[in-house]
C-alpha positions in Angstrom: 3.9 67.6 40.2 7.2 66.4 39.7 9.7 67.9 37.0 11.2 64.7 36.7 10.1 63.0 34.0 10.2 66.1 31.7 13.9 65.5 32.0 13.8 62.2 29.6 10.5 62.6 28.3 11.9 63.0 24.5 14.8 61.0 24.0 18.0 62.1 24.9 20.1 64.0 22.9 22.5 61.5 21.1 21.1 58.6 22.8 22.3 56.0 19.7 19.4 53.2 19.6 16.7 56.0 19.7 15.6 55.2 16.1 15.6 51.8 16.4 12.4 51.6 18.8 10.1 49.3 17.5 6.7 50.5 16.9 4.3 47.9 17.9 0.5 47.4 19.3 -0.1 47.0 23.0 -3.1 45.2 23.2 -5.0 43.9 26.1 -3.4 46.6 28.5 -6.1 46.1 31.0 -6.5 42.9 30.9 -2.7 42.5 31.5 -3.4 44.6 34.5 -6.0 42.6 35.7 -4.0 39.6 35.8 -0.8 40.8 37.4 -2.7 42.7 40.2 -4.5 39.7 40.9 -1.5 37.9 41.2 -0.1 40.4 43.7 -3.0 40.2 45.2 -3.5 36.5 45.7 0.1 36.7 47.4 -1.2 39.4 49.8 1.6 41.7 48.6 -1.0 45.1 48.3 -2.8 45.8 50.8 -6.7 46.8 50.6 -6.9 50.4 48.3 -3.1 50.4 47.2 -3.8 48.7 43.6 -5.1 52.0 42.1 -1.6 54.0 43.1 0.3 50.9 41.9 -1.4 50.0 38.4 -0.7 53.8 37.6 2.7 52.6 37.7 2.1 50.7 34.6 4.5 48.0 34.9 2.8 45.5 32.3 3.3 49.0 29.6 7.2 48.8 30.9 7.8 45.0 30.2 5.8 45.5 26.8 8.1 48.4 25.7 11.3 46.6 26.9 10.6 43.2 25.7 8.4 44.2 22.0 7.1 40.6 20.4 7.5 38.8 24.0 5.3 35.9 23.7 2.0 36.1 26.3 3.3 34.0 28.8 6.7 35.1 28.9 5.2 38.9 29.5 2.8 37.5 32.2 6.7 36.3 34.0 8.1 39.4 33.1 5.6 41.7 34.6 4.9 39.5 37.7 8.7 39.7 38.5 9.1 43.5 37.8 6.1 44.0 40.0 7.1 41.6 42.7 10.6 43.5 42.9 9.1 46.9 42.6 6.7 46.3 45.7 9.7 44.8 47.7 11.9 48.1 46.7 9.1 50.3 47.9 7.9 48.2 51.5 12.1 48.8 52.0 11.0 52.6 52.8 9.3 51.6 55.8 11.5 50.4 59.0 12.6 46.9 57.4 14.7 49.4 55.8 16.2 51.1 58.8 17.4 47.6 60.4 20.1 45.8 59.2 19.7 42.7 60.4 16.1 42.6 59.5 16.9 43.2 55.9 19.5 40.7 56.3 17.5 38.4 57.6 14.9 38.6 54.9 17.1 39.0 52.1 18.6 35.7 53.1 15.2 33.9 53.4 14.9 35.0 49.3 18.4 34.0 48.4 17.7 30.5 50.5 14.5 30.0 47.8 17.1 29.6 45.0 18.8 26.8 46.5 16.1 25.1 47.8 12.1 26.6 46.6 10.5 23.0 47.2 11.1 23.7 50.8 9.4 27.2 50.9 6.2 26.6 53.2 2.6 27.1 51.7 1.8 30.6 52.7 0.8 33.7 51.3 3.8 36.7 51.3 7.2 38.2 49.7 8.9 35.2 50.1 6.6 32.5 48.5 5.8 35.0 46.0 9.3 34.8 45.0 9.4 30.7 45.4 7.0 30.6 42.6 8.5 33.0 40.2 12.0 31.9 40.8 10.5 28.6 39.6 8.4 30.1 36.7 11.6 31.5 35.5 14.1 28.6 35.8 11.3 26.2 34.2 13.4 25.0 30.9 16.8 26.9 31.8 20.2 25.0 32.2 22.2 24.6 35.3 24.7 27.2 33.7 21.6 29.8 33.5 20.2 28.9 36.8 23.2 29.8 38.4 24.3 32.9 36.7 20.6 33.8 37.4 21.3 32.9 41.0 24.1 35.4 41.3 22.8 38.2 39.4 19.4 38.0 41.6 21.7 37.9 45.1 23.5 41.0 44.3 20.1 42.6 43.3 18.8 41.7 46.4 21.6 42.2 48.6 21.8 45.9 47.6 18.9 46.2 50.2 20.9 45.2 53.2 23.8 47.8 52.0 21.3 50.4 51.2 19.9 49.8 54.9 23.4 50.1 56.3 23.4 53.9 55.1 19.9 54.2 56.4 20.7 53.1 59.9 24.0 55.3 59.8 22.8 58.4 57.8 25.7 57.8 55.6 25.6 58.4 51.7 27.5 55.7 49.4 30.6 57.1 47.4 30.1 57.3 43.8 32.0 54.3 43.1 29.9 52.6 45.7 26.6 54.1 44.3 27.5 53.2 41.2 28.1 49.1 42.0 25.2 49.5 44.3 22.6 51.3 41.8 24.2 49.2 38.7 22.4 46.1 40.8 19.6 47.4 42.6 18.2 48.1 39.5 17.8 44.3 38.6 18.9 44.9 34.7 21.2 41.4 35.0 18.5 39.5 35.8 16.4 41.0 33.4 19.1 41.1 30.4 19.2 36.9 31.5 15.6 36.8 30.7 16.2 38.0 26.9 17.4 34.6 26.4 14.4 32.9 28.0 12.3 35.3 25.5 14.4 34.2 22.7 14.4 30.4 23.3 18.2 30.2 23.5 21.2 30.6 25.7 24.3 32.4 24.9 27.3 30.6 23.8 30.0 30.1 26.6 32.5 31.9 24.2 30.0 35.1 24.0 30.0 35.1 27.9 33.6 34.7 28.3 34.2 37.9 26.2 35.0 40.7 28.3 33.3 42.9 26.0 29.8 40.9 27.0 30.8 41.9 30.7 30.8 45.9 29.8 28.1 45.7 27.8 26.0 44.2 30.2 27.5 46.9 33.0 26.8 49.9 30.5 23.3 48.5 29.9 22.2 48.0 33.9 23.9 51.9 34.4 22.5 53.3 31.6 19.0 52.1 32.4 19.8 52.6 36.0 20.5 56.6 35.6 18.0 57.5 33.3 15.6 56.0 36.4 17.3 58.4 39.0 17.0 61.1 36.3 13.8 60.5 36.8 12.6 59.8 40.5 15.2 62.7 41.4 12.6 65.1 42.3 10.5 62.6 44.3 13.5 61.8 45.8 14.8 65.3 47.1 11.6 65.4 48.6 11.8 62.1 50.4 15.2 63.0 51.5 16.3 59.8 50.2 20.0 59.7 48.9 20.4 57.0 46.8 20.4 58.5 43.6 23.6 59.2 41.5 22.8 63.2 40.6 22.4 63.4 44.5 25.4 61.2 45.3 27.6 63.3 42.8 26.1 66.6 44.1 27.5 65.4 47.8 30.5 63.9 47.1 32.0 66.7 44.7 30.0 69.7 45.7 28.0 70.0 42.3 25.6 72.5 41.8 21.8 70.6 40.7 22.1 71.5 37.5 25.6 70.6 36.8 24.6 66.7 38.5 21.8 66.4 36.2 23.9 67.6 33.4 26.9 64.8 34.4 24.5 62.2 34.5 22.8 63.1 31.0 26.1 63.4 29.7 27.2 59.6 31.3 24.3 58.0 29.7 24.9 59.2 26.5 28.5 58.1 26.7 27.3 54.6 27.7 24.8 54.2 25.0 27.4 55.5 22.4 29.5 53.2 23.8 27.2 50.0 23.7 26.4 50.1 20.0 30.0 49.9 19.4 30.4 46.6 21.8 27.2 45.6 20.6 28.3 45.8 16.9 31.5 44.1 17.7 29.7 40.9 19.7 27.1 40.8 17.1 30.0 40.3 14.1 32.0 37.7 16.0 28.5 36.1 17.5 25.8 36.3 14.7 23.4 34.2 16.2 23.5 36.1 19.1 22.4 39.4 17.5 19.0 39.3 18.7 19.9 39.1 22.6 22.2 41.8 21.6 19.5 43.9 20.4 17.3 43.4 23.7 20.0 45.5 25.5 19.1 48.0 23.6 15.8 47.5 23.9 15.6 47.2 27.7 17.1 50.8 27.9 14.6 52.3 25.5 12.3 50.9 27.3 12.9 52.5 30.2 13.6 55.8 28.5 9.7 55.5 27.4 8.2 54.1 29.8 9.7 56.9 32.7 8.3 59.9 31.1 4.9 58.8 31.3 4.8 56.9 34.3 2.9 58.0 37.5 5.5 56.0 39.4 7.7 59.3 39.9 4.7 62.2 40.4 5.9 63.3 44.0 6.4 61.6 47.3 3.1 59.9 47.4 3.1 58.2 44.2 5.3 55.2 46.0 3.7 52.1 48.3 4.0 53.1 51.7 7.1 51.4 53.6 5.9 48.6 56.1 7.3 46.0 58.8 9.0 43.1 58.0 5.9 40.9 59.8 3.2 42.4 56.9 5.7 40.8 54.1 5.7 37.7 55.4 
């Protein structure tokens, strides 16, 4: 079994925001599974005997730690879009992930959705999947949210074709490339634009013109986003897959294992330490803003929870398998 998870399983050491983890009851956990593997299932996005390996994932458990007092419905969104993007991030092991301009292909049929989902054809697949939740998610949103939403989900997505470039080379990403590529592969901007769907309401232009809103959502995507290769590190040494910061940092700058684990446990807590204090500041000058604010902090201690306990990170076979572009669509 992987050693992993033991790395985050208690919180880490001066993590600030640890305390603050709300304590609430997760009801209906299997019905919520029920529902969102049906979905997937309905869009033909697990194949026959693959939804045991994935609801040990526990993605609806995820979404309820990250999101604690999310109404019903907007939990039902949450997890179907988590799950949705987790199965696409897996099926990008297979060889869509070793062609370029496959991925690039495909990753531009999702963006395309965004601009125009009426025109999606009925169909079962990855990319009608997405049709319908990019419209579940914009239903009630303003133009200025759409679009920001827009943005945030075409870099998430077109970290696949860059992550494919490697693949096709056998190259490994700098750090500062890993870090730009991993701080939006992770999908924590769309996901930090959904708080405010949660909440019922938008941020204030002037709170997203700070630049102080920018690095806080930055420290929040990396902080989330390393406490997750933390995590999948061992799986991932024995994938020989590269795109994970302690491996990037052990290649680029000749660290031992132990010292790459210890730099990244050591960045985290400097981005969480340095969140509250943005996160105070924005929640003085922007009071009504204070419980969006929150969810940042919330979204990473989620995560922090939700990896130690996961079967999502037990060894090389606890991920989908990696398929052709033709069984996604």
């Amino acid at each position: 079994m992987s050693r992993a998870p033991a790395l985050v399983r208690q919180p880490l050491p001066g993590a600030p925001g640890a305390a603050h983890r709300p304590r609430v009851p997760s009801p209906g956990r299997a019905a919520d599974g029920d529902r969102h593997t049906g979905w997937l299932a309905r869009h033909r996005l697990l194949a026959e005997g693959e939804s045991a390996l994935y609801r040990s994932y526990a993605l609806p458990e995820l979404i309820r730690l990250s999101y604690p007092g999310a109404p019903a419905a907007e939990r039902e969104l949450l997890t179907d879009l988590l799950g949705w993007y987790t199965v696409l991030d897996d099926r990008f092991d297979g060889p869509l992930g070793r062609d370029p301009a496959l991925a690039g292909a495909l990753v531009r049929r999702l963006t395309d959705v965004m601009d125009a989902p009426a025109r999606v054809r009925p169909a079962r697949g990855v990319v009608t999947a997405w049709s319908e939740l990019w419209q579940r998610q914009c239903r009630g949103r303003t133009t200025v949210w759409r679009r920001r939403s827009a943005r945030d989900w075409a870099d998430c997505l077109g970290t696949f074709v860059a992550e494919t470039a490697h693949r096709s080379r056998g190259s490994l990403p700098s750090v500062a490339e890993a870090t730009l590529l991993r701080r939006h592969a992770s999908c924590l901007y769309p996901f930090m634009n959904m708080l405010e769907r949660v909440e019922g309401a938008e941020l204030p232009g002037r709170l997203r013109a700070r630049p102080a809103w920018h690095r806080l959502r930055s420290h929040t995507a990396d902080a989330a986003t390393l406490v997750n290769d933390l995590c999948s590190l061992a799986r991932e040494e024995e994938r020989d897959s590269g795109f994970n910061m302690v491996l990037v940092l052990s290649h680029e700058h000749g660290l031992s294992r132990d010292q790459a684990l210890s730099a990244v446990r050591n960045r985290v807590r400097v981005l969480r330490r340095e969140s509250e204090v943005l996160r105070g500041r924005l929640a003085r000058e922007h009071p009504g803003s204070r419980r969006y604010l929150e969810g940042t902090r919330e979204l990473v201690d989620g995560v922090c929870a939700w990896s130690g306990s996961t079967a999502r990170y037990r060894g090389p076979k606890s991920q989908l398998p990696g398929v052709s572009v033709a069984s996604l669509v």
